[in-house]
N, C-alpha and C positions, 0 to 999 in steps of 0.2 A: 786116652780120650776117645771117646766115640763118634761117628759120623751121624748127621743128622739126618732122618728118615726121609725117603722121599714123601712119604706122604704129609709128615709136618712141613716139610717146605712146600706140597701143594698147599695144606693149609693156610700158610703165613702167606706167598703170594697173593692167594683168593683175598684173604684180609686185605690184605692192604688195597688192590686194586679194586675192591670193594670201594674202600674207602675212597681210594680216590678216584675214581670213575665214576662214583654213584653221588658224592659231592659235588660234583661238577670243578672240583681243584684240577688244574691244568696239567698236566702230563702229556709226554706225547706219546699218543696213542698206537701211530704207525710205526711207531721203536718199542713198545712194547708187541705188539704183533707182530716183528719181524723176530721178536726174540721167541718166540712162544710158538710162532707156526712149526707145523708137523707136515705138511703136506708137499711137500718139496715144489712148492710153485712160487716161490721167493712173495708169500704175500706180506703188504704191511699196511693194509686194511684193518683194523679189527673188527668191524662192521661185519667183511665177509668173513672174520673166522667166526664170528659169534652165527652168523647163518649159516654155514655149513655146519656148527656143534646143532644148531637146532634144528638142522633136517634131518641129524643122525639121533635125535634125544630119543629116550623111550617113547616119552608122547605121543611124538609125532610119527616115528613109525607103529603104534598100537593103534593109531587114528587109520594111517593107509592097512593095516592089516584087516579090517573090519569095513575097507571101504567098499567094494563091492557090492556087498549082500545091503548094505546101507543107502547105497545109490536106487538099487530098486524101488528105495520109498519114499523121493525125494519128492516134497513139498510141489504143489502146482493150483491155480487157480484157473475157474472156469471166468473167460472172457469173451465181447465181443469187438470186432474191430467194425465200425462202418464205411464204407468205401460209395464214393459219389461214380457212377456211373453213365454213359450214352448208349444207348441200344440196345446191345445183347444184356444181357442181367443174369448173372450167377449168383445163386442164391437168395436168400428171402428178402422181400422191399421193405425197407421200414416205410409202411406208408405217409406215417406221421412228418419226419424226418424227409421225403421228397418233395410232402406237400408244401411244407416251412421253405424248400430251397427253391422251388419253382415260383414262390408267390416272389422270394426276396431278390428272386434273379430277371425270370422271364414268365408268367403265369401262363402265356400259350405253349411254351415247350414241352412237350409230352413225350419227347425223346431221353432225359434225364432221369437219374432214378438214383437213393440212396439205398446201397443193401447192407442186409446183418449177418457178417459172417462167423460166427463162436467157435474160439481157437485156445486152446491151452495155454495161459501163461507160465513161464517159467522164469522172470526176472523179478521173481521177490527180492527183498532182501537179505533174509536170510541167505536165500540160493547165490546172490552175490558174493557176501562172504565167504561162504565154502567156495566159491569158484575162482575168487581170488587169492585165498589161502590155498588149494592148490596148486593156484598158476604159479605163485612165490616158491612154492616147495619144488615144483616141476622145475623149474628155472636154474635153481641151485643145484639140483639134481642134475641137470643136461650141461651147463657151464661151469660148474667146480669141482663136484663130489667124480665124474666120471673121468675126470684130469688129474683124481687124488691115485697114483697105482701104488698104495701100499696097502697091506695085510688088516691092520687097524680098521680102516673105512672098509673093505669089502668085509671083515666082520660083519659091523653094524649094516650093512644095505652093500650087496655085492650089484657088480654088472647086468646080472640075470634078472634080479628083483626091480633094478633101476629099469631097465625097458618093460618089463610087465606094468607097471607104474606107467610110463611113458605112452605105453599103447592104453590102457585103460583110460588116461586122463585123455588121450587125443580123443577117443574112437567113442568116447561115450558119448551116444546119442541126447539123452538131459544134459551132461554138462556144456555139447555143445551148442545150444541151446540157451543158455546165459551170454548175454554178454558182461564179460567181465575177462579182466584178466591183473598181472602182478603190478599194474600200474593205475588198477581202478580205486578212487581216492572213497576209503570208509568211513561213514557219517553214525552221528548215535543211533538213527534207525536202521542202520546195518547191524548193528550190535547188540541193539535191545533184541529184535525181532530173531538172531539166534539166541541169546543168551535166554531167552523169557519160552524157548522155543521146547516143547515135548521129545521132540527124537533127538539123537546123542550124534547123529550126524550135525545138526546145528548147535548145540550146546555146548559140545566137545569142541567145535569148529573156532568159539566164539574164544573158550577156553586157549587152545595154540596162540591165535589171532593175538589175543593179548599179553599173552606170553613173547611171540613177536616181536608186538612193540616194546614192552619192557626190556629189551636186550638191546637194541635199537637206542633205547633210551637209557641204558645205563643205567636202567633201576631194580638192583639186587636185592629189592629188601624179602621179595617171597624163597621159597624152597626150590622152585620149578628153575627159577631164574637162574638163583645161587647150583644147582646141579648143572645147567649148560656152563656157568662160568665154568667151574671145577672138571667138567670133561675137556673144557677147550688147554686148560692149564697142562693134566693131567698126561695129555699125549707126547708133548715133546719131551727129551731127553734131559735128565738129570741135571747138567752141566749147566745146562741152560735156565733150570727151575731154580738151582743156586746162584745164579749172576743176577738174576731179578732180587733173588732176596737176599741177597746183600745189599742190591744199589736199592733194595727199597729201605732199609735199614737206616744208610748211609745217608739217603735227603732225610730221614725224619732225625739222624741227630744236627741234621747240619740246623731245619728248621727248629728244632728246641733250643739247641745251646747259641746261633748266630741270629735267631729271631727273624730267618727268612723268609721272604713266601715264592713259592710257586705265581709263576707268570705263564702268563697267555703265549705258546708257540706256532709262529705260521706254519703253516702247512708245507711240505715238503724242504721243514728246518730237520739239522744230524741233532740237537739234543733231547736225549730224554727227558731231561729235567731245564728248566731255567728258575733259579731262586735270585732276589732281591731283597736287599733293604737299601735303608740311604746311606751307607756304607760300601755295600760289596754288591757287586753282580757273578754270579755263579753259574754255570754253564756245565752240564754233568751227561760228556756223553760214554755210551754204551757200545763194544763191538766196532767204533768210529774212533778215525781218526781225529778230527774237528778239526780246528785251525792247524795242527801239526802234519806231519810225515816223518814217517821210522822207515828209509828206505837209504839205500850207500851203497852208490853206484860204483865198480870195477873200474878205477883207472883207466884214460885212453894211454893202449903200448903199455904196460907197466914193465919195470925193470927188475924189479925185487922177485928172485927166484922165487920165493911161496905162491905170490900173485900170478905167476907165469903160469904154474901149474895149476893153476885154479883155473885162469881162463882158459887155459886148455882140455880140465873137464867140460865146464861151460858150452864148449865148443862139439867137444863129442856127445854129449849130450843131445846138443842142437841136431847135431848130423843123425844121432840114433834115431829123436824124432821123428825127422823132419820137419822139420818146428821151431818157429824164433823162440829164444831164450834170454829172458833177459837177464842182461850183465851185472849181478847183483852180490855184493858181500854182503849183505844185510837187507832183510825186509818183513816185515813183520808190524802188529796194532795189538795192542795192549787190551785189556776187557774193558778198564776204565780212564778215563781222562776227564778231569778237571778244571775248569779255567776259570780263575778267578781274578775278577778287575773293579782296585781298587776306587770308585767313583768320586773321591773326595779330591783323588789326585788329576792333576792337568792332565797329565800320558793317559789318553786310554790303552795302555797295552795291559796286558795280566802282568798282575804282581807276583801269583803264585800260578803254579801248575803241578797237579798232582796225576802222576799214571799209576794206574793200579794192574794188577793180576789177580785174579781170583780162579783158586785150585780146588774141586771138592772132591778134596785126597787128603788120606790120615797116612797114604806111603810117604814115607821120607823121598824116594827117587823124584815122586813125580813134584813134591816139593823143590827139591834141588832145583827141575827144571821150569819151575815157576819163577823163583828168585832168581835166576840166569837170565831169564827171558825179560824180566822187569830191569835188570840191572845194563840191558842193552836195550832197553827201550829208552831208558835213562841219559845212555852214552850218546845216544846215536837222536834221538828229536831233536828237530827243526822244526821251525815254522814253513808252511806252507805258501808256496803263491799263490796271490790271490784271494785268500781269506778274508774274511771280513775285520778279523784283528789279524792284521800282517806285521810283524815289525818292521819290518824294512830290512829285514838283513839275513842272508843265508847260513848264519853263524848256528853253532848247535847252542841248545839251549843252556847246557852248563856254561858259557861262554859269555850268557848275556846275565852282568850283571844288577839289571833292574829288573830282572825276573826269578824268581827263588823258583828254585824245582826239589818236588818228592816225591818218596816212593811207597807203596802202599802194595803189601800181599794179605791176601785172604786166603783163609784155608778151613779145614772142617775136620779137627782131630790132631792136628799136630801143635805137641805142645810149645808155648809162645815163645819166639825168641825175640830177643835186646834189639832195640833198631840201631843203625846201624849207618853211616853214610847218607842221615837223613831216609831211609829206608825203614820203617817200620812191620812188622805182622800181628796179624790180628786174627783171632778166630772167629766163626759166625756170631757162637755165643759171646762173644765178648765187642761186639761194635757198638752195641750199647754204652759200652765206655769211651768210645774213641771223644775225642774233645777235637773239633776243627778250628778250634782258636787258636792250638797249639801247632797246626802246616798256616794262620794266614797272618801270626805275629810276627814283629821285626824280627823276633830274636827262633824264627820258626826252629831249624835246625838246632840250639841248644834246647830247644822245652822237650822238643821231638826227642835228643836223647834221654833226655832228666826222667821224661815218661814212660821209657822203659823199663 
């Protein structure tokens, strides 16, 4: 069997989070952006990946490539300003305009005077826009892109070309001369008057501007949009491009065959997913622990020679350091975890729990250490203190029995084997078959084997 190409799995990713990001169906957004960032700055924003992919897009740097020679022919209106005066007088009197304020104030003050002074404008609207679409790009530019030190990003816009940017946008005499900047709020006459605009400085401006917001807003339906998706996808590593699409996979069978739906998650919640019906509540996180811990602390003193020498590594360890160490036979989180609660029953605790693994290897070795790793996550969960579904007990999970636990490996090439202790494997292609009625029936663990 074959391994699936990274480029179809940028593809199927894009798909889907198309779909559901541009839906408005609920996902959480900052668990996907933590899986997907490339830029080693632990973000889980997708907002700021979608702005830093779009200050690195071709667009937008083909717009700064061409902005100089572009700024020399920036848009301006001849205006006057009138200014009320006492005594000295600079420049021309409207006489008209002094006579009107002398009768409506004082008719003998002959010390008073309105003048007209004709001064360049420069706060059209067009000139808005472009000044705020560069303030937004500047921005991104000077607090994410120049924080990014890898190869990738100084490709697309290195160090050198960010301060030439930097100084152009400061030092321009027209731009400084707008007021505007990445917080100035754009109205339709900001947007007609570049879009409707002759020179490619404003039109092209208007062009970005809205591409902008489109990303912002989660609306992939043009080309432009759908290309910053696909670069934001395309940068981070393999491993990562596959756990997204399998776990995107995996809610769309749960939503077909259990008739779920996606739920609204607060804001700095660990699930990627929350599905409902009037049945089940499913809770589907990524790279998280959730309400669990896979952690088995080393005995205080232990007595059993093996353990003795272990904490005596432990210990040189520590001293190689210099550095606490902690006292650990086991620690370790799974790719995927589960929790399913059945709502019909009195217990809110989960009826089922499923941990996964997912391997994108067609090696046999690194298989092996998939299924070891799942079969000790297996061993070794507990529920966590403090959780929001706690059970009350420090017992490991095999132990409690009003909770059924399974196990679930994904892989990409290795062919299928037999489940197994309630352990199942599955390949990419093949999760389209998985059935979730078969981990959250009474009889889970015989259908689980039958299905083999």
């Amino acid at each position: 069997m074959t391994k699936t190409s990274r480029n179809i799995l940028v593809e199927n990713v894009q798909r889907e989070l198309i779909a559901y990001l541009g839906s408005g169906r609920p996902i959480n957004s900052a668990e996907v952006a933590k899986a997907i960032d490339p830029t080693g700055l632990d973000i889980d924003d997708l907002d700021r990946l979608l702005r830093i992919r779009f200050a690195l897009s071709d667009p937008v740097q083909a717009y700064l490539d061409k902005l100089p020679q572009r700024l020399r022919r920036i848009q301006t209106a001849n205006n006057v300003s009138r200014d009320r005066v006492r005594g000295e007088i600079r420049g021309a009197v409207d006489w008209g305009q002094t006579v009107r304020l002398r009768y409506e104030e004082n008719p003998k003050d002959r010390s008073t005077f309105v003048t007209r002074t004709p001064y360049t404008e420069y706060g059209l609207p067009e000139n808005i826009l472009v000044k705020t679409l560069l303030s937004i790009i500047s921005e991104i530019a000077l607090s994410d892109l120049r924080a990014i030190d890898q190869q990738w990003r100084r490709s697309r816009w290195d160090d050198d070309a960010i301060a030439s940017f930097d100084r152009r946008f400061t030092k321009n005499v027209h731009l400084n001369r707008i007021a505007a900047d990445s917080s100035t709020q754009i109205r339709g006459r900001h947007l007609e008057a570049a879009r409707s605009a002759r020179k490619p400085l404003y039109y092209k401006a208007y062009d970005l501007y809205r591409l902008y917001e489109r990303l912002l807003n989660k609306s992939f339906e043009d080309t432009d949009a759908q290309a910053v998706l696909y670069d934001t996808i395309t940068v981070p590593n393999t491993d990562k491009l596959f756990e997204l699409a399998c776990i995107f996979r995996l809610l769309r069978q749960f939503q077909l065959i259990l008739d779920v739906r996606l739920q609204p998650i607060e804001a700095g919640s660990d699930p990627i997913a929350r599905l409902k019906n009037e049945q089940w509540e499913i809770d589907v996180f990524h790279d998280q622990n959730g309400p669990l811990k896979f952690h088995e602390r080393l005995p205080e003193h232990p007595t059993d020679a093996y353990l003795k020498q272990y904490e005596s590594i432990l210990d040189k360890h520590k001293a190689f350091l210099d550095r606490n160490s902690r006292k650990a036979l086991f620690s370790g989180r799974p790719d995927i975890v589960i929790i399913a609660t059945e709502r019909s029953k009195p217990s809110s605790l989960p009826s089922h729990v499923i941990l996964g693994e997912i391997k994108h290897t067609s090696h046999k070795n690194t298989f092996s250490t998939g299924v070891k790793e799942l079969f000790e996550y297996l061993e070794f969960a507990r529920p966590r203190e403090g959780t929001i579904r706690n059970w009350g007990t420090g017992n490991y999970l095999t132990a409690i029995d009003s909770t059924q636990l399974h196990g679930l490996i994904l892989t990409d090439g290795i062919q299928k084997k037999p489940a197994i202790d309630n352990v199942s494997h599955w390949n990419y292609n093949q999760i389209e078959n998985i059935d979730p009625t078969t981990w959250l029936s009474e009889d889970a663990q015989r259908d689980n084997s039958e299905s083999a």
